[in-house]
N, C-alpha and C positions, 0 to 999 in steps of 0.2 A: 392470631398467628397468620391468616390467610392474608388478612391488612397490610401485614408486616413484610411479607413475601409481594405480593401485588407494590408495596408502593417500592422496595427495592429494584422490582421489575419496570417500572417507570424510569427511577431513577437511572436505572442504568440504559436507557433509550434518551436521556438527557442531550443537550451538547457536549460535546468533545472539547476538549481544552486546548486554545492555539495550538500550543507546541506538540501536539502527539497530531492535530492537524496536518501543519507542515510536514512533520515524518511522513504519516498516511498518504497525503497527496503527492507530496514530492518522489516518492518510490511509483506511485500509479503514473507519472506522468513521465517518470526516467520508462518504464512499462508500455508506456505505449509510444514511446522516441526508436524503441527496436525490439530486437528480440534480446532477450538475458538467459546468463548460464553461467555453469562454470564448469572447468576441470580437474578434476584430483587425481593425481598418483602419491602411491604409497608402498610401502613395504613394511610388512609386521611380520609375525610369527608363522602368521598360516601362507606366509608366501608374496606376492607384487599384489596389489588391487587397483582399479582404476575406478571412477566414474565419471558420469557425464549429465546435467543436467542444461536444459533446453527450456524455456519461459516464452512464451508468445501470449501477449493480451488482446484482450479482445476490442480494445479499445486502436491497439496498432494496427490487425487486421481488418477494423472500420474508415483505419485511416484520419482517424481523429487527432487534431492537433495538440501536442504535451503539455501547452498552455493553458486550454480550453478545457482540458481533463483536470488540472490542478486547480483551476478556477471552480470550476462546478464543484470537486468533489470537494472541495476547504467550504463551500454556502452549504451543503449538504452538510457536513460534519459540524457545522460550528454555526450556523444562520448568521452568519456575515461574512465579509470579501477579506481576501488576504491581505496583509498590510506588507508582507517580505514578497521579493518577484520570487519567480520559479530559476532555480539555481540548479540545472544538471550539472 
């Protein structure tokens, strides 16, 4: 049972599959092109609501290029180089 568990726990430290790749990189590198957010208004039963959400990466605030971030993070995830460019 321990085997069993230990080699699922490998497995799942595997590579990443191109296409969840691309997703993963392409959102880290739209992430570090600016800051991201959004705003909602609404109205329900209990009355107006709003919110506000705010995204700043760490990677924006090092000033790293969106390129170089989806480059690195796609050999990271997958141990080889993206075959699609980077499409914000």
């Amino acid at each position: 049972m321990l085997a069993l568990s230990l080699l699922a726990s490998l497995a799942a430290c595997g590579p990443t599959s191109p296409e969840r790749a691309y997703e993963i990189c392409a959102d880290r590198a739209r992430a570090a092109a600016g800051p991201t957010g959004s705003i909602g208004i609404g109205v329900g039963s209990d009355g107006p609501s709003t919110s506000l959400e705010i995204g700043i990466s760490t990677d924006y605030l090092r000033g790293r290029d969106p390129a170089d971030v989806y480059d690195n993070c796609f050999r990271q995830l997958t141990g080889a180089g993206p075959t699609r460019p980077l499409l914000l």
